[in-house]
N, C-alpha and C positions, 0 to 999 in steps of 0.2 A: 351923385351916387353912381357906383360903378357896378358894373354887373355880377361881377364877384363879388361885391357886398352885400347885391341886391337878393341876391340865392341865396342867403346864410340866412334870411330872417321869412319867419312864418308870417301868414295874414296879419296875424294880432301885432306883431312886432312893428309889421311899416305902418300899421293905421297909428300906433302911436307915435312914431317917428315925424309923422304927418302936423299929428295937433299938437306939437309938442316945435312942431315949426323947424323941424331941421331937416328937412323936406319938404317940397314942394309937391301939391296931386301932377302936377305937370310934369315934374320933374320925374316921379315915380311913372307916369305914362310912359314916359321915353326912355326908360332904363329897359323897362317890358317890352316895348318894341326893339331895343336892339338885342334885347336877350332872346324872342326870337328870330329877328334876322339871322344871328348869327349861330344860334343854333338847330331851327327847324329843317335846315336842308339837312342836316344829316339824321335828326329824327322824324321830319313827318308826320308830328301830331298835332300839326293845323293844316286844317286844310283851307282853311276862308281865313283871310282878315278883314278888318274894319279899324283900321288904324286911325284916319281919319276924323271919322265919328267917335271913336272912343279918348282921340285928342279932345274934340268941342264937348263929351259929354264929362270927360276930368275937370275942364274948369267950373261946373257949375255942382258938383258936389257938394254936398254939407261937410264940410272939416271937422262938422262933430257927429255927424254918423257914424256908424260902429268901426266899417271898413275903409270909409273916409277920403276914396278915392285908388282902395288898392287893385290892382289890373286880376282879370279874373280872364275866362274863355268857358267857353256856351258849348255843349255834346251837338254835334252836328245831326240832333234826332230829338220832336217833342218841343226843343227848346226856343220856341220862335221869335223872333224878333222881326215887328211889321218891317214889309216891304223888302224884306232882305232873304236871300237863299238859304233854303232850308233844303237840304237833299238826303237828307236820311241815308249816305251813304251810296246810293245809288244813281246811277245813270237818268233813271226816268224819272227823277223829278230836278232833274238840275237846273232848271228854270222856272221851278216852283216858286213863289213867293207868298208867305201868308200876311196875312192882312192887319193880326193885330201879336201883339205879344201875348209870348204865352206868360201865366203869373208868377211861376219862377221867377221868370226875368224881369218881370216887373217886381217883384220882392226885394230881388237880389239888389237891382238899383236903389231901389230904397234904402235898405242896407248902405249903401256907400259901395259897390262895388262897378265895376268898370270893366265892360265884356271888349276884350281887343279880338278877339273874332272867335273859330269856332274846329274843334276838334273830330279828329277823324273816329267814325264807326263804322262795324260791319252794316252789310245791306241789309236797312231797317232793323239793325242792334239784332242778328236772330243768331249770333256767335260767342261762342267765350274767347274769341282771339278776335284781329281787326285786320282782317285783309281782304276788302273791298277790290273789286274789279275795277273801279268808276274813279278808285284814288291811288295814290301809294300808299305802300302800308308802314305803319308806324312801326319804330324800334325802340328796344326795352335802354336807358339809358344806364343800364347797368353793365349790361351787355348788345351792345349791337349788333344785329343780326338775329338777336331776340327778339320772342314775341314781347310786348307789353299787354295782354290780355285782351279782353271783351267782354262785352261791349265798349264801355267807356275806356278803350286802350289809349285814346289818343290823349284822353282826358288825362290817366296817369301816367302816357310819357309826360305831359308838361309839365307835370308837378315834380317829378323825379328829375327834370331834364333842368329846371332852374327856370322854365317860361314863364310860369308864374305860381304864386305861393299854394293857391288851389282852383280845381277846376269845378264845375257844375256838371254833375252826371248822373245818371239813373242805372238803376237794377233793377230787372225782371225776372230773374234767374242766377243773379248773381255778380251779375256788371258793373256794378263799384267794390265790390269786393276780389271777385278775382286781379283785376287786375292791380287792385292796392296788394294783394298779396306776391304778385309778380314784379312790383315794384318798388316794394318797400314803404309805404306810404299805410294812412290809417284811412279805412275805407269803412261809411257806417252809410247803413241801411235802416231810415229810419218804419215804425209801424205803419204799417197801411194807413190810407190814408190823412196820415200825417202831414204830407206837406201836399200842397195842391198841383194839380193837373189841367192841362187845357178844357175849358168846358166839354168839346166833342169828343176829348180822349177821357172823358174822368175817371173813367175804370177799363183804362186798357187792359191789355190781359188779363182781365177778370180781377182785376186790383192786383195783382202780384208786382206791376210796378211803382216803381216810388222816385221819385229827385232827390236828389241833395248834391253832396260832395264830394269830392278826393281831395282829403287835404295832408301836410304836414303831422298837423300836431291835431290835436283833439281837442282844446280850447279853441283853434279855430273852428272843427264841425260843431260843437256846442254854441259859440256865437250866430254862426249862419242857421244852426237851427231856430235858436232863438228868435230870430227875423224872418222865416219863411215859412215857419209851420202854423199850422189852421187850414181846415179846409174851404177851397174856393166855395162862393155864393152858389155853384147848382154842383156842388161833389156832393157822390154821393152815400160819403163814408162823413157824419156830425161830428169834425174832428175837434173841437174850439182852440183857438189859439193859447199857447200858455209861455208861462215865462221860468227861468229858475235854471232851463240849462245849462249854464254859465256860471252862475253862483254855485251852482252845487257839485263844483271841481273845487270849489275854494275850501271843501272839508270833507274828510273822511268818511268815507259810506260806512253802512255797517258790518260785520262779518257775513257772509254770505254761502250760503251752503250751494256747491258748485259740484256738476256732475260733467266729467269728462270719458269723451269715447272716439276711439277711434274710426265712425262712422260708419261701421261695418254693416250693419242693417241696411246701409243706403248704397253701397257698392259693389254688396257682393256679388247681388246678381247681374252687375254690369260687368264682371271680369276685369272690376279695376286693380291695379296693383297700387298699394302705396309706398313711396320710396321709403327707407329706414330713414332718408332724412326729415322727411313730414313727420314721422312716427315719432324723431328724436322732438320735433318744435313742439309737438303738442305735448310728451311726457316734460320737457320743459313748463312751457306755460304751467302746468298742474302741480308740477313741484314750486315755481315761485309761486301760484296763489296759495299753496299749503303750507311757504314760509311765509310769507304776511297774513297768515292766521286766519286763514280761511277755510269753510270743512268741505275739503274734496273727496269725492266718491266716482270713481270707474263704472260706470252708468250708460246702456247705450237709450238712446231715445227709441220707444215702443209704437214704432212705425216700420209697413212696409216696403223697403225700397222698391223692388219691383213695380208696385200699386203706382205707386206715386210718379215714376219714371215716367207709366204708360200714361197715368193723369194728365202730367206735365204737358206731354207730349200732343196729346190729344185736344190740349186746349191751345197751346200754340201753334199748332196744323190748324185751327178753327181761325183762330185771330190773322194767322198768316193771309189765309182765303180772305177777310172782309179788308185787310190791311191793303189788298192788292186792286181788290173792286175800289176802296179808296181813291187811290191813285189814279185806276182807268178814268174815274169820275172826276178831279179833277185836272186832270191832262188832256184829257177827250181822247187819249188813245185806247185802243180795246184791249183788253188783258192779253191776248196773245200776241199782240205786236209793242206790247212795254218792252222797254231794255233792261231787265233786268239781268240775273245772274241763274246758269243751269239749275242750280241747287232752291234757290228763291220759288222759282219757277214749278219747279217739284213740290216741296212744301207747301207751297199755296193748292196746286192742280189736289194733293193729296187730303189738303184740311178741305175743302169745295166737295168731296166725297162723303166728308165726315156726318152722319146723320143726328140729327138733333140727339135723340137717346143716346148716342153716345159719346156727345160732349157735354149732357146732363152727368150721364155716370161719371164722366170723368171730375164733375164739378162735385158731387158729392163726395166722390174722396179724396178733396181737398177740404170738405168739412169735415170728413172723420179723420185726417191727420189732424185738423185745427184740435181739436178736441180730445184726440190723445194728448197731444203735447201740453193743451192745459191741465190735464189732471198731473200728467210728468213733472209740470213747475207747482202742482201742489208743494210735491217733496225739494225740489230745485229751484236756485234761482236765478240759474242759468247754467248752460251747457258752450262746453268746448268743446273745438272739431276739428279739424284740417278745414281750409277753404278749398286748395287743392290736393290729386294727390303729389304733384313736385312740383320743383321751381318749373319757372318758364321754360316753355319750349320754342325750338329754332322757328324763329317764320317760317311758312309753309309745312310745316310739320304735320299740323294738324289739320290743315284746309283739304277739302277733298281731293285726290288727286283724278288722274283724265280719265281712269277709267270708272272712277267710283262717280265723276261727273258724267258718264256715259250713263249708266245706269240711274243717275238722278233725270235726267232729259228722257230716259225712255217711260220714267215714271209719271211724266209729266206730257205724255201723250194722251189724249182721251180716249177712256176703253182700258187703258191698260191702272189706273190710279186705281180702281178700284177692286178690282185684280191681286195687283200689289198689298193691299190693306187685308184683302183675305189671306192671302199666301204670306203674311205676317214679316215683307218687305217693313213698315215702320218699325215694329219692332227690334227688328238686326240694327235698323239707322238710326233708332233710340239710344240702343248701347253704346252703339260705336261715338255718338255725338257725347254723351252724359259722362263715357268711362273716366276721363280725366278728371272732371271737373260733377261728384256726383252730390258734394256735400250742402250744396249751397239754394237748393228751392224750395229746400225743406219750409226755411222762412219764408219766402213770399208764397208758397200754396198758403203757411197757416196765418200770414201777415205780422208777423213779432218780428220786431228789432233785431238785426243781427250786424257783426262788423268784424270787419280780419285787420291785427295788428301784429306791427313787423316785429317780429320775436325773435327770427331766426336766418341763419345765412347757411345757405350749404357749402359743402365743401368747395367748392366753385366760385363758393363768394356772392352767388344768387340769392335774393330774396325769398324766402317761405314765412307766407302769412299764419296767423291763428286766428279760427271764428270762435266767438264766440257770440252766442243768441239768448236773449233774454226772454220775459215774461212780454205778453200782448201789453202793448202801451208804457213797458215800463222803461223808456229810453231816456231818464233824466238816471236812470241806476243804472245801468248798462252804461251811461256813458262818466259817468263817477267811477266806477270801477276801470273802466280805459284808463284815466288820469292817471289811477292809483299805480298802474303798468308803466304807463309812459315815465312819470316818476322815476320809477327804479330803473328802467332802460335808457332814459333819453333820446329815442331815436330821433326823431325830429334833426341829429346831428349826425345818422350816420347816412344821410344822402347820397350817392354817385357822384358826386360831382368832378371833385377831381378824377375817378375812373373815367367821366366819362368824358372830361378836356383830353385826356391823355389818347384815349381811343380816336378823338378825332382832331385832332393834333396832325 
């Protein structure tokens, strides 16, 4: 098999090509590796291989596992694999090794899949872009020179790029979604603890993160879910394992009464602007589900942006702070002599100030978001949105620049953090962080099912995703509903590929 052929076909495609014996797991190892050979130097969305191990672990696959031997790659964050570097992105733990896998990856194996090494993220995933200090940064394979999103950027360069059919990633705020919607790709966020977490992380960011996918097509995230979800022996969200997501693409959901909104409660008070092209993807979307006979209603979700912003915010300055003691503890270095990044640095010194009460308050309104939005899916049963407000932006675009990194480093002085929190310094770096990207933590504060599919191209030719979020738990109908989409769009075939041979030609 050739590389070019190897790119055309989803997960599901080369697992049967596998048992079906017109392929070799061997063979499909080495097409992956020279698919990234030859094309990661110009995007940079691996940063580790494990070519080796991932050759000895393709021969002893089950050829009748799901995946069967198809090459996959690991978020360089969470996703451990004993013995092997785990650097979350950063400088100070590049000689980290943890000791056992995380169950992801031990799922995923299971499954039939085959991790050829491990994709680039920001310092410890705390971005919706991926421009790490510690690495290169990855490029959008649509456009190069583009961003391809964050956290999991690197994860959906490879997918978009042709590295491999899909990648394994997580969302905290949005990290498999944004950047599926930057890259054209279907990015599904399944319900809180749905799929399992490392015992010691089980409810990192207060559960608002979750594993799964960046894949292709949606029959592949429905199979991988099908293999990875239940939660781990000490999580501690009783999620039990179930089965059906897979089969229940094979037939038509039922009409579904669908409320769409231009997300305006959640950005306005960030001074986000939305392009007329996000405005055109999601009055799209609303119109096909209103011709496949579906009852749609202009509905915004009965939530405070603002609230939720400072929530957000407040609990990720907390988590940044214990994330960093982390680190000092197993590095042995002391938090002010880690290598991290100005901005990392800040974040942590300003979440280390935060006072119990007030990452209490912030936790409780993320329970009165949860709770609006259930009564909301009384009437609904589900919502569209923007995932962002436009296509990708230039690398560096978004990244602090030296002056705004000046004022991060002065925040990060002691004496002066707490200062800052009074004189309402987090609040100006909340908007300025969220105003792009404001649509998307709605779900993991309330933990419901959310995913962005590639719907739309702008004028440009760029990728613009559509989220759309379901009811708590209901991710076998959210994702029945994707199929019903992808059906009538087929994207799965309008990939970059060719744009992006030509661009690096």
């Amino acid at each position: 098999m050739k590389v070019e052929e190897y790119q055309t076909f989803d997960a599901t495609g080369l697992s049967e090509l596998v048992r079906r014996g017109e392929v070799s797991r061997d063979a499909l190892c080495e097409v992956a590796i020279e698919a990234i050979e030859r094309r990661n130097p110009a995007l940079h969305a691996v940063v580790r291989t494990r070519f080796e191990q991932a050759r000895r672990e393709s021969r002893v696959v089950d050829q009748n596992a799901c995946f069967a031997g198809v090459p996959t790659l690991a978020k360089d964050l969470l996703m451990a694999i004993a013995g092997e570097p785990l650097a979350a992105g950063s400088a100070s733990l590049a000689e980290w090794r943890p000791l056992e896998d995380s169950p992801l990856i031990t799922r995923a194996r299971q499954a039939g899949l085959v991790v050829l090494g491990q994709t680039a993220t920001p310092e410890f995933g705390l971005m919706a872009i991926t421009e790490p200090k510690a690495f290169p940064h990855p490029h959008n394979p649509w456009r190069l020179g583009h961003s391809p999103g964050g956290s999991s950027g690197g994860a959906a360069a490879a997918v978009a790029g042709g590295l491999v059919p899909l990648a394994l990633a997580a969302d905290g705020g949005g990290s498999i979604r944004i950047p599926a919607s930057y890259c054209g790709l279907f990015g599904f966020k399944p319900t809180r603890g749905r799929t399992p977490l490392p015992p010691a992380q089980a409810e990192v960011w207060q559960g608002a993160v979750v594993e799964h996918a960046i894949t292709k097509s949606v029959r592949d995230s429905a199979a991988l879910l099908e293999h990875i979800n239940g939660a781990g022996p000490s999580g501690p969200y009783p999620v039990a394992r179930e089965t059906g997501y897979l089969s229940a693409l094979s037939s038509p959901g039922p009409k579904r009464r669908i409320a769409v909104s231009l997300g305006e409660p959640l950005s306005q008070s960030l001074g986000t602007t939305l392009d007329p092209e996000t405005r055109k993807a999601v009055e799209h979307a609303a119109k096909t589900l209103a011709d496949m006979g579906h009852e749609v209603s202009w509905c915004d979700p009965p939530v405070d942006g603002a609230h939720l912003a400072s929530s957000y915010l407040t609990l990720y300055l907390g988590q940044v702070a214990a994330d960093l003691s982390w680190v000092s503890r197993e590095t042995g270095i002391s938090r002010r002599r880690l290598d991290i990044e100005p901005a990392t640095r800040a974040i942590g010194r300003l979440g280390a100030r935060l006072s119990a009460r007030e990452y209490e308050l912030g936790r409780r309104e993320w329970f009165a978001a949860a709770e609006q939005m259930s009564v909301f899916h009384q009437r609904f049963d589900a919502l569209v949105m923007p995932v962002t407000a436009s296509s990708a932006p230039r690398i560096g675009e978004l990244y602090p620049c030296r002056t705004r990194e000046r004022l991060l480093s002065l925040l990060a002085v002691p004496g002066l953090s707490r200062l800052a929190l009074r004189a309402g310094a987090l609040k100006h770096l909340a908007m300025e962080a969220l105003a792009r990207t404001p649509f998307t933590q709605l779900a993991n504060l309330t933990g419901q099912p959310a995913m962005s599919l590639p719907l739309h191209r702008d004028a440009a030719g760029l990728p613009i995703g559509v989220q759309i979020v379901g009811r708590f738990g209901e991710d076998r109908a959210l994702l029945q509903l994707a199929h019903e989409l992808e059906q009538r769009d087929n994207w799965q075939h309008h990939l970059p590929l060719q744009a992006f041979s030509a661009q690096h030609a």
